[in-house]
C-alpha positions as CSV (number, residue, x, y, z in Angstrom):
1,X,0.0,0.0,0.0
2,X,3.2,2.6,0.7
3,X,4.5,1.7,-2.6
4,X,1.3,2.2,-4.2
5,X,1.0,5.9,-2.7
6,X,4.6,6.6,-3.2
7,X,4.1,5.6,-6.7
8,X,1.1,7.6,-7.3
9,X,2.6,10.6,-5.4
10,X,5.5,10.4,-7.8
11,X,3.4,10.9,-10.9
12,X,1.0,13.4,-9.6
13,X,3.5,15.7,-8.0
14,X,5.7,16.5,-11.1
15,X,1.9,17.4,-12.9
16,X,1.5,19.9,-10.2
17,X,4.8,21.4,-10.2
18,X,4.6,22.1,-14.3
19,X,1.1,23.1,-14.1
20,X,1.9,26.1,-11.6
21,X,5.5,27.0,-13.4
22,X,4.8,30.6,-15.5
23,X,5.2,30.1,-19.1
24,X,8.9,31.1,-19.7
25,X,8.9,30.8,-24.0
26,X,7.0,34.3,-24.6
27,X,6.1,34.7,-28.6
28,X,5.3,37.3,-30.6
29,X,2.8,37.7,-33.7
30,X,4.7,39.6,-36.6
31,X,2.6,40.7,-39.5
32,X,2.1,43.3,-42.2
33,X,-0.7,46.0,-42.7
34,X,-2.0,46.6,-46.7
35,X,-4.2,48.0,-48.6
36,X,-5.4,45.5,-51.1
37,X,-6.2,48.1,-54.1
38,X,-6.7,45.1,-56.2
39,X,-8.8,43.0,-54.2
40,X,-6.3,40.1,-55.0
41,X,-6.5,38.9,-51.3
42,X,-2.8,39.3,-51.5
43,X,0.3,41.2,-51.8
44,X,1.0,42.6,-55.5
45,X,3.2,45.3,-57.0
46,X,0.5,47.3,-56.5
47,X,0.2,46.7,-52.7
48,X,0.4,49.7,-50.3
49,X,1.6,49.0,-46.9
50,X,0.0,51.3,-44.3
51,X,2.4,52.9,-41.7
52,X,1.1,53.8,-38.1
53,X,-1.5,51.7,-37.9
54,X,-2.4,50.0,-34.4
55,X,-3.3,46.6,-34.2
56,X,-4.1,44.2,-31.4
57,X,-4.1,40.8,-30.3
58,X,-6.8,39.3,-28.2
59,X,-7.3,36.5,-26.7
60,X,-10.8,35.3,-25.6
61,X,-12.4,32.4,-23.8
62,X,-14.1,29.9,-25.8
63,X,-16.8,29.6,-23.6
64,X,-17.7,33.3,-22.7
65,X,-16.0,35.1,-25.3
66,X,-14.4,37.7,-23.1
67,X,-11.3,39.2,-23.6
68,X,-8.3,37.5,-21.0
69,X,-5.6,39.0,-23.0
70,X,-5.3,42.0,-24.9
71,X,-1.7,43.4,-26.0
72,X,-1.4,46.6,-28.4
73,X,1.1,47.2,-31.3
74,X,1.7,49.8,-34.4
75,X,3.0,49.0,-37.2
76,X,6.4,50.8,-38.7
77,X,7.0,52.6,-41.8
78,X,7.2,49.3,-43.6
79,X,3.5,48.3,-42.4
80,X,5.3,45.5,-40.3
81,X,4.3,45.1,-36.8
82,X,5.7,42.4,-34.3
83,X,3.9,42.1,-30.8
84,X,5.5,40.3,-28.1
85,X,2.9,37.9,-26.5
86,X,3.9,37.3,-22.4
87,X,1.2,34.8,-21.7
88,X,0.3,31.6,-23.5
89,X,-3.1,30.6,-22.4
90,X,-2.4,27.4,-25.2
91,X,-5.9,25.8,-26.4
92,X,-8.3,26.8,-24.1
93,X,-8.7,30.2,-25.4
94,X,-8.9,32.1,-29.2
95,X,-6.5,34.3,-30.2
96,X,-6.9,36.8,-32.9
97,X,-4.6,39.8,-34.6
98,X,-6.2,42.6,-37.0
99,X,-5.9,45.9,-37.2
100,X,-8.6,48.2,-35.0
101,X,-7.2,51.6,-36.2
């Protein structure tokens, strides 16, 4: 019976411990902003990239679809932005990037 709890002790506890550890591998969500003059649904010769436009990346709950994350960029004078995400909430939430402004 001691083994038995030992044994289970020794497969739960390591669960715990890595459940409760922060997320230490932080990503970021790089993109460009364009206006698609052509409609093509993609970049052309034609394409204008938009500089100084803010964009944000949410992240929501499945269930409630509230907002548990919400980080702010702008983009540069290339129409790139890159957003440094600090919290991985994995697959129980949505995320989403576009451009609110």
């Amino acid at each position: 019976m001691a083994r038995t709890l030992l044994l289970i002790a020794l497969c739960v506890l390591p669960a715990l411990v890595s459940a409760v550890r922060p997320n230490t591998k932080p990503f970021s969500v790089e993109g460009r902003v364009y206006c698609d003059t052509c409609q093509a649904g993609f970049e052309t010769p034609a394409t204008t990239y938009i500089a100084g436009a803010k964009v944000k990346v949410e992240c929501k709950d499945r269930k409630s679809m509230q907002v548990v994350y919400s980080r702010e960029g702008k983009t540069d004078s290339t129409g790139t932005y890159k957003i440094l995400v600090s919290v991985n909430h994995q697959d129980s939430n949505l995320w989403r990037c576009c451009p609110f402004k």
